[in-house]
N, CA, C and O of each residue as an XYZ file, in Angstrom:
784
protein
N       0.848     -1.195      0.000
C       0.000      0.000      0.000
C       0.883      1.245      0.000
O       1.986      1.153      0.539
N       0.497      2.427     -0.565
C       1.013      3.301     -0.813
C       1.048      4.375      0.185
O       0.156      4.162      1.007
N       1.589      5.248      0.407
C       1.304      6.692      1.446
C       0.636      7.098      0.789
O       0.749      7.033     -0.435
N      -0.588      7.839      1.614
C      -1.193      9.367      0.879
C      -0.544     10.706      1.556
O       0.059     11.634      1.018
N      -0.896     10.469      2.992
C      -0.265     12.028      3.668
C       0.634     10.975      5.118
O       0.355      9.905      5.659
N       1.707     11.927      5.279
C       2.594     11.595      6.388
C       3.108     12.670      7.151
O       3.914     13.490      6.710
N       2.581     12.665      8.443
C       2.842     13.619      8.824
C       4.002     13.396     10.503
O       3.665     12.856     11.556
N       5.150     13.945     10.204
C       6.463     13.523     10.894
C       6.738     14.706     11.803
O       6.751     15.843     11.332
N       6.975     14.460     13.188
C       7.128     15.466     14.296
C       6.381     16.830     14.189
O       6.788     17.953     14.489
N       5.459     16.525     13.799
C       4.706     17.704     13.536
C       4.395     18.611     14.920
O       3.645     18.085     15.742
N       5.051     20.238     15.283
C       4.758     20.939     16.004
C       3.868     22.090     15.477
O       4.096     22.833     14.522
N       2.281     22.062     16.719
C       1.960     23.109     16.364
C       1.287     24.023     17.650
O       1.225     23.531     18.777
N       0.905     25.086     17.427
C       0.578     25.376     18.850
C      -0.023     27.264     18.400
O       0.323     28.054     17.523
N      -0.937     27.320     19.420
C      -1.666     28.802     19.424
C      -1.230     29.343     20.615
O      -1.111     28.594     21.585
N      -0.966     30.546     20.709
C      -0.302     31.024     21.811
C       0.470     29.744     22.884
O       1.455     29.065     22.595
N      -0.587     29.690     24.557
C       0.117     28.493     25.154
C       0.250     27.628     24.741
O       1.320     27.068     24.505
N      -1.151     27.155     24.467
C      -1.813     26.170     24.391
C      -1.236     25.003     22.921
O      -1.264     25.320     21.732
N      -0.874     23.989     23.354
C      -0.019     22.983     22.640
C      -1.034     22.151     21.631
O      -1.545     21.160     22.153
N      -1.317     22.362     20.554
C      -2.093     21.641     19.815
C      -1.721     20.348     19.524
O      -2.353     19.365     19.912
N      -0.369     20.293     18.621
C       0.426     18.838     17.672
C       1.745     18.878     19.083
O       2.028     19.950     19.619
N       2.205     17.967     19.371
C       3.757     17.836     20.203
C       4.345     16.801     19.479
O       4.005     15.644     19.726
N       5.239     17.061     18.560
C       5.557     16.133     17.955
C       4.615     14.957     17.407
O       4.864     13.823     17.815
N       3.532     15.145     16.497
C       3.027     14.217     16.073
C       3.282     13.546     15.475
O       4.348     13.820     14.924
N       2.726     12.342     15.090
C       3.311     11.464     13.812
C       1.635     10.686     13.304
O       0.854     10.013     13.976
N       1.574     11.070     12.084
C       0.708     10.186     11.549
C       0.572      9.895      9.760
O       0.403     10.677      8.824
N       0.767      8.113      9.835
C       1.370      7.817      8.230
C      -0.249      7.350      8.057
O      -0.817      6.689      8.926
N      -0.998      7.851      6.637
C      -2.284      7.464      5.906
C      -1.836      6.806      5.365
O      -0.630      7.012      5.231
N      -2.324      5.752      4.769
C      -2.180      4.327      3.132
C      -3.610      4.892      2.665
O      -4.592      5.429      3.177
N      -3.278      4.570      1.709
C      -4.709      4.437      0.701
C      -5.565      3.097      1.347
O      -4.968      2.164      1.884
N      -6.488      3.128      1.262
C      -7.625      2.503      1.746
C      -7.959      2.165      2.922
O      -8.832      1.319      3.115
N      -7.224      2.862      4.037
C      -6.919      3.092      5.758
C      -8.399      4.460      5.758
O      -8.839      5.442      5.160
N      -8.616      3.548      6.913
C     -10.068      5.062      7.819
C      -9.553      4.791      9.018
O      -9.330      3.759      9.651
N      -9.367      6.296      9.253
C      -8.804      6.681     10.303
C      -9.379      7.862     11.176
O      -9.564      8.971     10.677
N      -9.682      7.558     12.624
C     -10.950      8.705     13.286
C      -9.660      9.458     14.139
O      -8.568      9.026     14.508
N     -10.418     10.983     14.288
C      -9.767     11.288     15.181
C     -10.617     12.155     16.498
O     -11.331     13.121     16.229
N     -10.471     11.777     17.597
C     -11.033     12.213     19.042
C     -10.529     12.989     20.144
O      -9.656     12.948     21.011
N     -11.451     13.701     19.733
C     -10.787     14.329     21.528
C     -11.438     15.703     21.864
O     -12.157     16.171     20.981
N     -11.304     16.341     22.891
C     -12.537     17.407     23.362
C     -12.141     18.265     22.413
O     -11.262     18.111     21.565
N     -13.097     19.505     22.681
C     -13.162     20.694     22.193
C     -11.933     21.853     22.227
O     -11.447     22.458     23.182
N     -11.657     21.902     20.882
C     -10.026     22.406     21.110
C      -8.769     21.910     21.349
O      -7.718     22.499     21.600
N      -9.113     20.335     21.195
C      -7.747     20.176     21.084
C      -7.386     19.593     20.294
O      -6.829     18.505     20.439
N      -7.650     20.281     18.997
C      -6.411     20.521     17.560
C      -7.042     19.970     16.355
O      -6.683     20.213     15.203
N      -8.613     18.733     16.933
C      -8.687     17.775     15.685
C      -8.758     18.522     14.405
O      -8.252     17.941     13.444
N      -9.414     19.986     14.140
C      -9.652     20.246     12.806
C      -8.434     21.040     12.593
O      -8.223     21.336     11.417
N      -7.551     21.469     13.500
C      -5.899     22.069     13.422
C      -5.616     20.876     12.366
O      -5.706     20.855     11.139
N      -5.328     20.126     13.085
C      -4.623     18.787     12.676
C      -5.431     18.063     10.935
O      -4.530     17.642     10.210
N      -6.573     17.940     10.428
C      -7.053     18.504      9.473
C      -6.115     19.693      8.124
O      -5.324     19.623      7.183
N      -6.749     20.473      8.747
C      -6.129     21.679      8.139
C      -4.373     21.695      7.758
O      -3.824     22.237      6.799
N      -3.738     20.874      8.916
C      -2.088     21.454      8.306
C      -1.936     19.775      7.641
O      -0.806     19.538      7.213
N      -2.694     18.916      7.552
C      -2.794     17.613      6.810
C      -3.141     18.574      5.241
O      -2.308     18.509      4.338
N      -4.024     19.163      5.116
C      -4.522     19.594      3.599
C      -3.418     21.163      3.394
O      -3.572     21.960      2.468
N      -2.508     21.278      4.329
C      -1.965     22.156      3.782
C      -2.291     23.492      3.904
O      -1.577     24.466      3.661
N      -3.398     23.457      4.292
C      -4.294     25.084      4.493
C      -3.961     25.278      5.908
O      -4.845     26.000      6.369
N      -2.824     24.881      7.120
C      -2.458     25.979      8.002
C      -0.862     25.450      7.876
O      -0.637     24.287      7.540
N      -0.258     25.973      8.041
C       1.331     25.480      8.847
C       1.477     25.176      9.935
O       0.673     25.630     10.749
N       2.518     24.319     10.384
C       3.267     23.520     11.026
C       4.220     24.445     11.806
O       5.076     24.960     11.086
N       4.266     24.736     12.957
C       5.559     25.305     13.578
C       7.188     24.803     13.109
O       8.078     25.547     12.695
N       7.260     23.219     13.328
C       7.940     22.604     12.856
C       7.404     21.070     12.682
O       6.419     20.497     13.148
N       8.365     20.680     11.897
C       7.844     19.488     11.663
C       7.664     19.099      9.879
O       8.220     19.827      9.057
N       6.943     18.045      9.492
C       7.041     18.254      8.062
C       5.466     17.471      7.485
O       4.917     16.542      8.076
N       5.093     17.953      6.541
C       4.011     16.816      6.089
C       4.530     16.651      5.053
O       5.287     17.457      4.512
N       4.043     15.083      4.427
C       4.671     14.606      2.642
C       3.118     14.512      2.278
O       2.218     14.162      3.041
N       2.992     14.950      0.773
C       1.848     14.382      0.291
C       1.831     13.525     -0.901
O       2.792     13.783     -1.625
N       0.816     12.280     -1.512
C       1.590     12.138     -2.318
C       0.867     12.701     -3.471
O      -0.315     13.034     -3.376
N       1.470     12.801     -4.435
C       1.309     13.281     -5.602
C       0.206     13.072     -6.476
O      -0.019     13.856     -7.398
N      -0.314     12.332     -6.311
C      -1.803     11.726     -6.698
C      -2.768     11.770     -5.898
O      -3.682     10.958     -6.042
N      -2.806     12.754     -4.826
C      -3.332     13.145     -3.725
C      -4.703     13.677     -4.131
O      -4.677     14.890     -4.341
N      -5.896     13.100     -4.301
C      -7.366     14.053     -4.309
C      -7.901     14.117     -3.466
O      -8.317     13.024     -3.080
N      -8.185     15.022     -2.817
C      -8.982     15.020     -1.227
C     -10.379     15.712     -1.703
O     -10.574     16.524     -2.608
N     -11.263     15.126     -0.804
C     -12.257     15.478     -0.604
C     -12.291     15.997      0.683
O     -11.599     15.453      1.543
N     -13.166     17.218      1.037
C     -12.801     17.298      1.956
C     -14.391     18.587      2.432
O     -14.766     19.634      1.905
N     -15.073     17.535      4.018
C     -15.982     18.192      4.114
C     -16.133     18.806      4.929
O     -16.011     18.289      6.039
N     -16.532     20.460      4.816
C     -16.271     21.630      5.935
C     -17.076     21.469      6.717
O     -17.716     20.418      6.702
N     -17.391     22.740      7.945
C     -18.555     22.488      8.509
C     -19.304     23.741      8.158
O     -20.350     24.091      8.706
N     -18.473     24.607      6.873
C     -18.778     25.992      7.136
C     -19.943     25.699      5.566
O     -19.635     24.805      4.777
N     -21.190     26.550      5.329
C     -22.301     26.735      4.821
C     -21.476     27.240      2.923
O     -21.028     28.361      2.683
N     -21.501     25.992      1.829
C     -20.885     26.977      0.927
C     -21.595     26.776     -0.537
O     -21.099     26.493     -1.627
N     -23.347     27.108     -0.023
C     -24.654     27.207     -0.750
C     -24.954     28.572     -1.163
O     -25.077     29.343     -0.211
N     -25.104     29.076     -2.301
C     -25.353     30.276     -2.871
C     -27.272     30.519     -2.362
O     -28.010     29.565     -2.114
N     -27.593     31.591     -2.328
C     -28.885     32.064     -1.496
C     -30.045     31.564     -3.043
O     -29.776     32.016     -4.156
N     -30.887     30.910     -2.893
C     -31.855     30.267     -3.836
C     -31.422     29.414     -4.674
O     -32.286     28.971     -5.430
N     -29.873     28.837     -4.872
C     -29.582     27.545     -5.128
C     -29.811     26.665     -4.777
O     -29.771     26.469     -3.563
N     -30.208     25.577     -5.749
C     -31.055     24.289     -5.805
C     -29.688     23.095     -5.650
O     -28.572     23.151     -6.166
N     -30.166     22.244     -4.911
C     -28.582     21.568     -4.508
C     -28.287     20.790     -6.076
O     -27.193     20.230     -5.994
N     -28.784     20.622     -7.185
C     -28.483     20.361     -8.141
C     -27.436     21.444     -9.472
O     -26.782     21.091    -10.454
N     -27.693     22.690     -8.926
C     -27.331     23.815     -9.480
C     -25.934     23.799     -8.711
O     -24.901     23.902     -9.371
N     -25.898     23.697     -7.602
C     -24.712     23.452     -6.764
C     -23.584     22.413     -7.299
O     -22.387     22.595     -7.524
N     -24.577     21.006     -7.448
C     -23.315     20.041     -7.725
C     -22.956     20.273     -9.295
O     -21.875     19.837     -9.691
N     -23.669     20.825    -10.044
C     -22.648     21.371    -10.960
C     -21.872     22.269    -11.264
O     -20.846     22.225    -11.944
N     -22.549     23.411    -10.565
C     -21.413     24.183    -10.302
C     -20.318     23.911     -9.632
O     -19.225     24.080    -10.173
N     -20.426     23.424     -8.292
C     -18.953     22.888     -7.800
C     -18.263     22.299     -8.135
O     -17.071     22.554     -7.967
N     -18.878     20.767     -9.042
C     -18.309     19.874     -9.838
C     -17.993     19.946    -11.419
O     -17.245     19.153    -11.990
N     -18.675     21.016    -12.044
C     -18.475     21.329    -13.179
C     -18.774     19.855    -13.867
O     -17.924     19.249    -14.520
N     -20.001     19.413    -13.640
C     -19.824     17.810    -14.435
C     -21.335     18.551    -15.079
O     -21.603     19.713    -14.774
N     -22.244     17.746    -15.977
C     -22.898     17.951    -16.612
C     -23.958     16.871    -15.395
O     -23.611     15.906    -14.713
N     -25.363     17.582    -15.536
C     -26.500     17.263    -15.117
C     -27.010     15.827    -14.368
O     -27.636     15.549    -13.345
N     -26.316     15.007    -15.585
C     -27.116     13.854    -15.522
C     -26.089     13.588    -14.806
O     -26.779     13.139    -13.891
N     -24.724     13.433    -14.297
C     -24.097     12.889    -13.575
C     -24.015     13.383    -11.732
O     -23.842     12.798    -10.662
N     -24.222     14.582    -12.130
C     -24.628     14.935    -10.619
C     -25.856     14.687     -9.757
O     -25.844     14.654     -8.527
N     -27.363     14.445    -10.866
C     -28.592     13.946    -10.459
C     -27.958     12.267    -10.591
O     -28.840     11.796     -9.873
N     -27.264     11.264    -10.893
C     -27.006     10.485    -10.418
C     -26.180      9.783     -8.942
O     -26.450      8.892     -8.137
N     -25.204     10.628     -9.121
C     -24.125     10.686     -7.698
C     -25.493     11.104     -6.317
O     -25.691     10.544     -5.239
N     -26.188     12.255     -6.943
C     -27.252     12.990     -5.738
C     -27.994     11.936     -5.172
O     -28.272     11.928     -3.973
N     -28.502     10.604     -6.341
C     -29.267      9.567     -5.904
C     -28.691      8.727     -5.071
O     -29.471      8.120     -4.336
N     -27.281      8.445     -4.926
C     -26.747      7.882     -4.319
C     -26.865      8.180     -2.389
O     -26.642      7.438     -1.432
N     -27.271      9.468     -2.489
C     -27.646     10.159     -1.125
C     -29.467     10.382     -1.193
O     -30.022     11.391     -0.757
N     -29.999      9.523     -1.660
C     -31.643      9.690     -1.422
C     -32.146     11.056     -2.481
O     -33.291     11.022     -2.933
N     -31.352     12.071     -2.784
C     -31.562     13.202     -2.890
C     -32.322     13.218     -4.403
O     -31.722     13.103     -5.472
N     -33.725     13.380     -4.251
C     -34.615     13.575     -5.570
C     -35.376     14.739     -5.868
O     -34.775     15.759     -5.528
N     -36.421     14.931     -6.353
C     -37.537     15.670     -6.366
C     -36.972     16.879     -5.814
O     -35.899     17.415     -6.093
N     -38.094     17.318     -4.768
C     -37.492     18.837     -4.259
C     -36.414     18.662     -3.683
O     -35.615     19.583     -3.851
N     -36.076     17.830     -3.062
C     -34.687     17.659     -2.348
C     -33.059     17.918     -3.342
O     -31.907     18.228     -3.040
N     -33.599     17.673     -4.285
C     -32.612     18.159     -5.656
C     -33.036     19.232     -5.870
O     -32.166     20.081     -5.676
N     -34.024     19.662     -6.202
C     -34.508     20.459     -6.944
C     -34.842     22.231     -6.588
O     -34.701     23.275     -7.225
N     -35.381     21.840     -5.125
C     -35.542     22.758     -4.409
C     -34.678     23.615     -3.639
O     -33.669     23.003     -3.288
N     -34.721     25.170     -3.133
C     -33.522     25.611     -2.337
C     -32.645     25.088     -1.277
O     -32.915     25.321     -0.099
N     -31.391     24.247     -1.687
C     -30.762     23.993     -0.743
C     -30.492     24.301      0.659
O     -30.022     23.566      1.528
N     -30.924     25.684      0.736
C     -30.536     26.398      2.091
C     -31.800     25.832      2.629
O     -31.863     25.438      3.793
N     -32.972     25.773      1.679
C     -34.203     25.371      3.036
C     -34.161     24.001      3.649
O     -34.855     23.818      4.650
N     -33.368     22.923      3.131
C     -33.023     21.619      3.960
C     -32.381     21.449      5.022
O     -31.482     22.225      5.346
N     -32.696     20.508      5.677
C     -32.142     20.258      6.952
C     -30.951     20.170      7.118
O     -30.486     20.365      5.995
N     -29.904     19.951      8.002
C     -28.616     19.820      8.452
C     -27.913     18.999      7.477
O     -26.935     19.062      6.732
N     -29.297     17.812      7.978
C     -28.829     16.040      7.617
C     -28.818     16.534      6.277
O     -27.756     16.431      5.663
N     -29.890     17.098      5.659
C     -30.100     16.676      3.704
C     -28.911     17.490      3.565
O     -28.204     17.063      2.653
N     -28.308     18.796      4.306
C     -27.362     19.608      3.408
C     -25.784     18.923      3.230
O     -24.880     19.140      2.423
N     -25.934     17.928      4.475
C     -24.584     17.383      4.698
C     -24.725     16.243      3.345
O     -23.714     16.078      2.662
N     -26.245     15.324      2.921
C     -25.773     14.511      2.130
C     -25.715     15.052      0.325
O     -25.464     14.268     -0.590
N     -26.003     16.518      0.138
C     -25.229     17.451     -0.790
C     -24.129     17.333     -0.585
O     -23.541     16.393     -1.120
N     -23.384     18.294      0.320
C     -22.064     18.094      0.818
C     -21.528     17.076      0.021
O     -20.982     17.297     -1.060
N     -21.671     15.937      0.531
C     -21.092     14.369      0.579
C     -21.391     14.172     -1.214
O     -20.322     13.882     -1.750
N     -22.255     14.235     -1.976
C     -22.054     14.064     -3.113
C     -21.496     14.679     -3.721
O     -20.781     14.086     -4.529
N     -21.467     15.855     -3.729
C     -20.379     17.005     -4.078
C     -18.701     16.484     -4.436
O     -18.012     16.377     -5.450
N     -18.520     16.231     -2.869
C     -17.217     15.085     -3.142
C     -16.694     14.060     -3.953
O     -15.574     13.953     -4.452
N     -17.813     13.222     -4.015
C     -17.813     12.452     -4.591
C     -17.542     12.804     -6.258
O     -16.648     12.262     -6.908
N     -18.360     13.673     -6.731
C     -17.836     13.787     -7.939
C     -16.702     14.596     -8.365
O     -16.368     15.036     -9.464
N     -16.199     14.672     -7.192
C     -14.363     15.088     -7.990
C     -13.416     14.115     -7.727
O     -12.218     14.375     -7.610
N     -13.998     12.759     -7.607
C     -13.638     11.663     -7.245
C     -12.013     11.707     -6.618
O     -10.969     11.814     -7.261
N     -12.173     11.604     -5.388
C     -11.225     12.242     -4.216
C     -11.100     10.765     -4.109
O     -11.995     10.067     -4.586
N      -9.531      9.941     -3.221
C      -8.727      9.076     -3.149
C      -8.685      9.377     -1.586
O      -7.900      8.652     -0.975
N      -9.325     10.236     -0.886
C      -8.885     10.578      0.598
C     -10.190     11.387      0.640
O     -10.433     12.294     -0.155
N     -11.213     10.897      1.867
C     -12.041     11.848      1.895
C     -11.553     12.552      3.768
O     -11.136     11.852      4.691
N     -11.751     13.789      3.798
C     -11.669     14.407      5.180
C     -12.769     14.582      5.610
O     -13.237     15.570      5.045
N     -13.430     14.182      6.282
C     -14.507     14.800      7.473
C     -14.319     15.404      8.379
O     -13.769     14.785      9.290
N     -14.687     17.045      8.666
C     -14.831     17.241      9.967
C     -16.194     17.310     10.551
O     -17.037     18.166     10.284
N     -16.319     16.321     11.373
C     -17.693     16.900     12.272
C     -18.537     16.316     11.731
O     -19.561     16.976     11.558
N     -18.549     15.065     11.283
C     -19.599     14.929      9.940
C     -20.852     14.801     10.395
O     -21.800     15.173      9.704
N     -21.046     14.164     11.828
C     -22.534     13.917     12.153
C     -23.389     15.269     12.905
O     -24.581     15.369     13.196
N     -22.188     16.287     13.087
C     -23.157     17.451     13.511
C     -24.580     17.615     12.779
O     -24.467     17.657     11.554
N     -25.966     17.723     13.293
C     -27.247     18.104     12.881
C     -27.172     17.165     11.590
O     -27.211     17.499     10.406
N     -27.048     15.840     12.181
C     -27.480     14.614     11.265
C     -28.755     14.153     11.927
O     -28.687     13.996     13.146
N     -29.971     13.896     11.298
C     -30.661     12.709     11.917
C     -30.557     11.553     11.846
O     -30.098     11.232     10.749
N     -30.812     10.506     12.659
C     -30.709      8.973     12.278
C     -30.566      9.015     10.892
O     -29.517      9.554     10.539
N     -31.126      8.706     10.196
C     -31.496      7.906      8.898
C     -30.234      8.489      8.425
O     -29.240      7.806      8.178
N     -30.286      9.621      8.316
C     -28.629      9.973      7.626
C     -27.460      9.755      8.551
O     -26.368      9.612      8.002
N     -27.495      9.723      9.440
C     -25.714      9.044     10.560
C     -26.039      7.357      9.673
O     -25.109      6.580      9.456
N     -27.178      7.114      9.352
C     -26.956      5.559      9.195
C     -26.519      5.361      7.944
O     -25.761      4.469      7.563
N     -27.243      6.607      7.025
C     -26.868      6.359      5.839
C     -25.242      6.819      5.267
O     -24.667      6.397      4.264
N     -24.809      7.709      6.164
C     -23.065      8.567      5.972
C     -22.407      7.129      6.868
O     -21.198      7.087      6.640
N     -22.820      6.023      7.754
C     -22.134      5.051      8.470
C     -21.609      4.260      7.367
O     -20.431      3.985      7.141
N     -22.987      3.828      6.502
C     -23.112      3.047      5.854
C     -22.098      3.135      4.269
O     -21.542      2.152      3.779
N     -22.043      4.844      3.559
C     -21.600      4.960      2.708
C     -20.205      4.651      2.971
O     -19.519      4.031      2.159
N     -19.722      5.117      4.219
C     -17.823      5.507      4.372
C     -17.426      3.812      4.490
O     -16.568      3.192      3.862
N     -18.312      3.363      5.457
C     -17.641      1.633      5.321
C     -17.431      1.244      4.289
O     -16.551      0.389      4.197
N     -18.234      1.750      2.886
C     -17.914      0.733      1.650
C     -17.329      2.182      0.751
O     -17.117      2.158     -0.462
N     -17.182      3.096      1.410
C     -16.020      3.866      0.241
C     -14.713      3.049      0.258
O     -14.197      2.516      1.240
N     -14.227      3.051     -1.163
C     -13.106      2.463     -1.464
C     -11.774      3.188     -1.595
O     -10.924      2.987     -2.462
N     -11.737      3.938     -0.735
C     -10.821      4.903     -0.554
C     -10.004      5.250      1.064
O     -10.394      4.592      2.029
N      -9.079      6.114      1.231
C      -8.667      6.193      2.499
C      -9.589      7.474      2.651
O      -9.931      8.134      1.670
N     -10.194      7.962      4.725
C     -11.016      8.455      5.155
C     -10.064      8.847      6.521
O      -9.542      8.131      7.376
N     -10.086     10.275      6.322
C      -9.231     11.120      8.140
C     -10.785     11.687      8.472
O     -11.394     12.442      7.714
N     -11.248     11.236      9.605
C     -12.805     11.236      9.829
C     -12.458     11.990     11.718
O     -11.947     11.454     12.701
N     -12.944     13.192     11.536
C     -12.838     14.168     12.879
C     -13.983     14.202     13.742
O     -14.928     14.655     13.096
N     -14.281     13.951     14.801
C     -15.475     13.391     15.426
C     -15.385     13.478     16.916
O     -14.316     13.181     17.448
N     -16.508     13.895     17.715
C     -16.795     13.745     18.838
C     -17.168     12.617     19.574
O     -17.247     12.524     20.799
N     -17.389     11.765     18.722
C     -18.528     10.708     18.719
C     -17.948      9.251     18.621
O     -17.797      8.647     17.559
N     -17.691      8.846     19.670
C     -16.314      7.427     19.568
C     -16.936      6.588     18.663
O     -16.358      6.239     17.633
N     -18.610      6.049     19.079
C     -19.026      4.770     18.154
C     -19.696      4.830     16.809
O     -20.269      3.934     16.189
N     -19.418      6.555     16.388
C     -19.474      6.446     14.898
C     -18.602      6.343     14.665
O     -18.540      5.826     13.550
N     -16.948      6.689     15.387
C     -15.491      6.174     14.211
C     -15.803      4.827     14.827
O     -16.517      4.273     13.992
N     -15.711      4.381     15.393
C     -15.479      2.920     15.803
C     -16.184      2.147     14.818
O     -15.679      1.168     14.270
N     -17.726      2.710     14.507
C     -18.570      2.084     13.409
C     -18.004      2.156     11.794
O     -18.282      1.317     10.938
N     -16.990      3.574     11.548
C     -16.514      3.633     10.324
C     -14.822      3.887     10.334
O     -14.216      4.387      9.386
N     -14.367      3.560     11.258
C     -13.534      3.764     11.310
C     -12.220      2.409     11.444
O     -12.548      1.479     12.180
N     -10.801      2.304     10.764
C      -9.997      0.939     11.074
C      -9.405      1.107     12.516
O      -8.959      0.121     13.104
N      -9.396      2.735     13.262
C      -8.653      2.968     13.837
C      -9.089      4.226     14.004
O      -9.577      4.862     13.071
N      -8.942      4.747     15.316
C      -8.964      5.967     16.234
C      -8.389      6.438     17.254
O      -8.317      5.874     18.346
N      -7.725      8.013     16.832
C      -6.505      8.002     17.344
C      -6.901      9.207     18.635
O      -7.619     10.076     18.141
N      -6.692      9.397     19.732
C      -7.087     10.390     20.920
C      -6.239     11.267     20.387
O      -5.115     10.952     19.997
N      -6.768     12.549     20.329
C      -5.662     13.630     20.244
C      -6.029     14.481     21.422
O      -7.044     15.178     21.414
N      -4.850     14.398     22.862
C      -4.631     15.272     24.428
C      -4.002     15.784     24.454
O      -2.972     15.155     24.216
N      -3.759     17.140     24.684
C      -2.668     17.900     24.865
C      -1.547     17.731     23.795
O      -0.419     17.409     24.167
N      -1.850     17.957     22.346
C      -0.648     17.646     21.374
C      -0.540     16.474     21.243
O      -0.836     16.228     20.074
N      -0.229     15.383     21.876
C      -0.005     13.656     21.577
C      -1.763     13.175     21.126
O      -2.932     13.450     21.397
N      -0.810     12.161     20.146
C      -2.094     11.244     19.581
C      -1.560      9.959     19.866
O      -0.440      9.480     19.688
N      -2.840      9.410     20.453
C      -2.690      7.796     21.333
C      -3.541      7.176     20.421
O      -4.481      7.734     19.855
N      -3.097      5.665     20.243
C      -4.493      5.252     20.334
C      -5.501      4.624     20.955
O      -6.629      4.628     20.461
């Protein structure tokens, strides 16, 4: 199996407060991997200097070169009376019929396609989100937070999709027995160190 991201003594830190202390964490392709731990300490840091979008005090990340990430925010990035179908092509730049297919893959039909994205629930906006990804067909998907303002049916149905994605998954979570449910492995991140 191959590396995707490796991340070697990684220091990082906000004022006092010690986010990474020398971390270490090697991804393979087709590895899901959760990460836990309270509020603030570092999981979506740790995220972020994985995709490159913060720096590292010291330390180093490798990526590899064939690297597609998917990668799902928690932040709102729906235009005001966009229809989540208008969305996945715009984001995806794919043509119609392939984004109303990928959308089916998440229940998403009728008004739920069709209708203003912003007026759906948490759960329906997250399983936009999630198709979205999908069609830039990403080799690494990132989650942060994924089950925030999920209802059942969708935690069962986002449980259900990541177990049989065929890809590697860095999955950020509050929630031990959804990584445990989708996850090969979950790593505590306390005070900078990651255990598992």
């Amino acid at each position: 199996m191959s590396v995707l991201i490796q991340l070697t003594d990684g220091v990082k830190s906000f004022g006092d407060q010690m986010l990474l202390d020398n971390a270490n964490v090697t991804l393979y392709e087709d590895e899901k991997v959760g990460f836990i731990g309270r509020n603030g300490a570092g999981k979506s840091t740790l995220l972020r200097v994985l995709l490159g979008d913060e720096e590292l005090d010291s330390g180093s990340v490798m990526r590899s070169p064939n690297l597609r990430v998917g990668y799902l925010r928690q932040h709102d990035p729906f235009l005001p009376e966009e229809s989540a179908l208008d969305f996945l092509i715009r984001d995806s730049g794919q043509p119609d019929w392939k984004c109303g297919e990928v959308a089916a893959e998440f229940e998403l039909k009728g008004l739920y396609l069709n209708g203003p994205v912003k007026a759906l629930s948490g759960g329906w906006q997250t399983r936009v989100k999630l198709a979205a990804l999908l069609l830039h067909d990403p080799n690494l998907l990132m989650l942060d937070e994924p089950t925030n303002f999920l209802d059942l049916r969708t935690q069962i149905l986002l449980e259900h999709f990541l177990k049989h994605f065929p890809a590697a998954c860095l999955i950020v979570s509050h929630d031990r027995e959804f990584l445990t449910a989708t996850c090969d492995q979950t790593l505590d991140i306390n005070r900078g160190k990651l255990t598992m």
